[in-house]
C-alpha positions in Angstrom: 24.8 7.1 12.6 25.4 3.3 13.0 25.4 1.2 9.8 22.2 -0.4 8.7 23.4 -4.0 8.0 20.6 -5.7 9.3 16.7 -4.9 8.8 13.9 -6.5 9.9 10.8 -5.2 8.1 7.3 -5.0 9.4 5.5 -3.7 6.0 5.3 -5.7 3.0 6.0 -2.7 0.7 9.3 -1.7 2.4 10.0 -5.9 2.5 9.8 -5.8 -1.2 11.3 -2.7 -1.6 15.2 -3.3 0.2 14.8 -6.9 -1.2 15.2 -5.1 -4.7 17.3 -2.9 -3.9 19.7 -4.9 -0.7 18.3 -8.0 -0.3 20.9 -9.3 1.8 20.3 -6.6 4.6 16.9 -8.4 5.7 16.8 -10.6 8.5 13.4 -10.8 9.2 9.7 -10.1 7.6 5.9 -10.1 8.7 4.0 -13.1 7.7 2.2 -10.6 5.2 5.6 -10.0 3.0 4.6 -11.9 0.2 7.0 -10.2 -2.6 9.9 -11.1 -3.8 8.0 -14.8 -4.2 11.0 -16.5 -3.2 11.6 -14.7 0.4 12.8 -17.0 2.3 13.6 -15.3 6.0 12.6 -15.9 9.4 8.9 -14.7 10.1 7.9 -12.3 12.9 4.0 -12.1 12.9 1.4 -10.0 11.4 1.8 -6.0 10.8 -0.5 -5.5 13.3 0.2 -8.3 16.2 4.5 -8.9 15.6 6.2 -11.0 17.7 8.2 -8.3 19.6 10.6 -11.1 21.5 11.4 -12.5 17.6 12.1 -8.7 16.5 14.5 -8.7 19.1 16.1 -12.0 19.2 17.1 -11.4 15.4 19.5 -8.2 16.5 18.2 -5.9 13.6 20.1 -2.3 13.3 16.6 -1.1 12.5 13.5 -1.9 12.1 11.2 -0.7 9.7 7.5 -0.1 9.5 4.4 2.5 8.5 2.5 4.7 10.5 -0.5 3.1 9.4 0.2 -0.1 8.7 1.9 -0.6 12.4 0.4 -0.1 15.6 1.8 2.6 17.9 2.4 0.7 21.0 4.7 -2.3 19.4 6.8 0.3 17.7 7.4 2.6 21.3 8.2 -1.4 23.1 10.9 -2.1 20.5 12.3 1.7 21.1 12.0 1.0 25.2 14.3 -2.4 24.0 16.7 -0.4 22.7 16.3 -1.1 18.5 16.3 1.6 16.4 12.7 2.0 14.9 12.1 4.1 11.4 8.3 5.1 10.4 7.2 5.9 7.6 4.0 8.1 6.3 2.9 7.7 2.9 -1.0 9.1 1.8 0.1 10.2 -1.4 2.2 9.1 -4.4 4.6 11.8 -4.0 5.2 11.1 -0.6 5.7 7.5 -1.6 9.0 8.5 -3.5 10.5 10.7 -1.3 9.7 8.4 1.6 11.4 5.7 -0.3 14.3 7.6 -1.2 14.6 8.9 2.3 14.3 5.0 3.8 16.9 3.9 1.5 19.5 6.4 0.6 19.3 8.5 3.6 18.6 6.2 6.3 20.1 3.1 5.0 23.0 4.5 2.8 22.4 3.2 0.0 22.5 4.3 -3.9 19.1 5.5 -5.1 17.9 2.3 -6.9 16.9 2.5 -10.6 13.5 1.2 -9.9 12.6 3.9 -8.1 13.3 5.9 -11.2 11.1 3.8 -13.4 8.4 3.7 -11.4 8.5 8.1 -11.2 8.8 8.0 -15.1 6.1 5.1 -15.5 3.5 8.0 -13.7 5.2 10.8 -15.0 3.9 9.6 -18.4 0.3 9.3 -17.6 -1.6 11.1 -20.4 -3.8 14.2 -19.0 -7.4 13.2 -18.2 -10.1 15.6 -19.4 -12.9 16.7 -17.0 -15.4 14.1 -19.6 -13.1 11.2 -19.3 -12.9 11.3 -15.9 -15.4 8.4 -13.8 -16.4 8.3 -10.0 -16.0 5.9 -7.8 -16.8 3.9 -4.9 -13.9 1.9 -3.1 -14.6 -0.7 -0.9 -11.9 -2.2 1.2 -14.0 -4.6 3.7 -17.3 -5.9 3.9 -19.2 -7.4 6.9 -19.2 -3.8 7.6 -18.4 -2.2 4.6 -15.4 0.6 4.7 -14.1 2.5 1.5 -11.4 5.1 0.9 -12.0 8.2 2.4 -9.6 10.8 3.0 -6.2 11.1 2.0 -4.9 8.2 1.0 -2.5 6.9 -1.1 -4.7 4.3 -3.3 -6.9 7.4 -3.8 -4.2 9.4 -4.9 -3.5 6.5 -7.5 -6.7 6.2 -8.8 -7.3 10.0 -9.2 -3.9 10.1 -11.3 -5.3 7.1 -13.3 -8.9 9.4 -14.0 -11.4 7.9 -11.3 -12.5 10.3 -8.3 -13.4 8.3 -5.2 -16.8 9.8 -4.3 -15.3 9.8 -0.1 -12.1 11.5 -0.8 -13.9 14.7 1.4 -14.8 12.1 4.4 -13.5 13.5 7.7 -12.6 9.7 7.9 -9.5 8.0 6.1 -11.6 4.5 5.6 -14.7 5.0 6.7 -17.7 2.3 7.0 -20.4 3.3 5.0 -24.1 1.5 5.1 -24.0 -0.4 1.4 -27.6 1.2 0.6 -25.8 4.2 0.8 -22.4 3.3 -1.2 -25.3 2.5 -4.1 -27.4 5.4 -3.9 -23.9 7.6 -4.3 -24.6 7.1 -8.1 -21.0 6.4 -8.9 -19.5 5.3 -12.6 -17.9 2.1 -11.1 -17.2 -0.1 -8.3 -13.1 -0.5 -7.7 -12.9 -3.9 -5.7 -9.3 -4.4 -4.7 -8.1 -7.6 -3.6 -6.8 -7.2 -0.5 -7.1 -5.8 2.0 -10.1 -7.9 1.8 -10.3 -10.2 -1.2 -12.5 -9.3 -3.4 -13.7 -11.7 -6.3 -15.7 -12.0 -9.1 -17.7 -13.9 -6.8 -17.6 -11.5 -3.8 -17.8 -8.4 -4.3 -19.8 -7.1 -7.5 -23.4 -9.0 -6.7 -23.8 -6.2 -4.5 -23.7 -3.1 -6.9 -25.7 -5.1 -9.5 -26.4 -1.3 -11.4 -22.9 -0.6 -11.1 -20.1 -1.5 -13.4 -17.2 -3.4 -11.0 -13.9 -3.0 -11.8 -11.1 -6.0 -10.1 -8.1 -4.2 -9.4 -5.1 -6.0 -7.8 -4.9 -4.5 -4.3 -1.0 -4.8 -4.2 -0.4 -2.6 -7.2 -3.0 -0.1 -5.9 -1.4 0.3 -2.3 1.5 -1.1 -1.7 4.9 1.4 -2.3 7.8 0.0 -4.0 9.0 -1.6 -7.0 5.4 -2.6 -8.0 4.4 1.0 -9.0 6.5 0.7 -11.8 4.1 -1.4 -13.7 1.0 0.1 -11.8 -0.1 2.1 -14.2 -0.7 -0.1 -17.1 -2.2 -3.2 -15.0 -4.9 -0.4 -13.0 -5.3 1.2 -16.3 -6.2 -2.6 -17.8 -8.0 -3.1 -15.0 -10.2 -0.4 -14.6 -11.5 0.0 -17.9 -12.5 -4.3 -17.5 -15.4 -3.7 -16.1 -18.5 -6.3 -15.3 
């Protein structure tokens, strides 16, 4: 196996996880990878649209990216280029640490960083929820049309550790678009409007559940995979229970 010593990463979660853990192994990041806020590396496009001719020019021993968040296509053109090309699949929390440790220790030979121990113990710690402090929710990732969780996913894996059951989780779809009459007439506890993918506000956002209580939940604690879960827990706890 040929030694990883230089990465360019096309998920914002893996960016900020080897930057914690190897920063000096990246050589190149999406225009997305936003954490560690002082990344300074060469930029090779969005998740979805990378510059494949950048990827290449900056001679990475692998690339790194998510089967969801990168399309298939790029990822089978910088095989047919000869890089080395990792994927990643991560729908549930679980998965999210042994993906992690797989990407890091196994693939890129690394010791098994202490964050990723933190951030098993911070959820490990969770106190039980009983069936009468548990809320429903709707989940809303887009608007203009509006899409939610659906199945299997790892933000609705989160949120049903943290007590809230997303009223899609049974959708055949994984994020759905769902007619916003119907999102109301669900009868859910609460509204959870992450901030990204799309960025919802107290201004955007909750004026359209005006029954419903709207919780503002940072989207990067709630789906990205890295050294942010350690403090997930307490900030979508704090969150979640701030209701409008």
């Amino acid at each position: 196996m040929t030694t990883v010593r230089r990465i360019v990463s096309l998920v914002p979660s893996l960016t900020e996880a080897v930057a914690a853990t190897a920063p000096d192994l990246l050589v190149g990041v999406t225009d997305w990878c936003s954490h560690p806020a002082d990344l300074d590396l060469p930029r090779v496009g969005g998740t979805k649209n990378p510059d494949l001719g950048a990827v290449r020019a900056l001679r990475p021993d692998l690339v790194i990216a998510n089967e969801e968040e990168n399309r298939a296509p790029d990822l089978a053109a910088l095989r047919v280029a000869g890089l080395r090309v990792e994927v990643t699949e991560v729908r549930s929390l679980e998965q999210a640490f042994s993906e992690l440790d797989r990407l890091l220790v196994a693939v890129c030979g690394l010791p098994r960083p202490a964050w990723l121990d933190h951030a098993q113990a911070a959820w490990a710690g969770l106190p039980v929820q009983l069936p009468g402090e548990r809320r429903t929710a709707v989940v809303p990732i887009w608007r203009r049309p509006w899409m939610v969780l659906g199945r299997d996913t790892f933000a609705g894996d989160l949120l049903r550790r943290l007590g809230v059951d997303h009223l899609h989780a049974a959708h055949p779809e994984r994020y759905p678009a769902i007619p916003l009459a119907e999102l109301r007439e669900a009868g859910p506890d609460l509204v959870v409007l992450p901030d990204e993918p799309y960025r919802f506000t107290a201004t955007d956002g909750p004026e359209a559940f005006p029954a419903i209580p709207a919780a503002l939940v940072s989207g990067r604690h709630l789906t990205w995979y890295g050294p942010s879960l350690t403090e997930a827990p307490a900030i979508l706890r704090t969150q979640l229970d701030s209701t409008s």
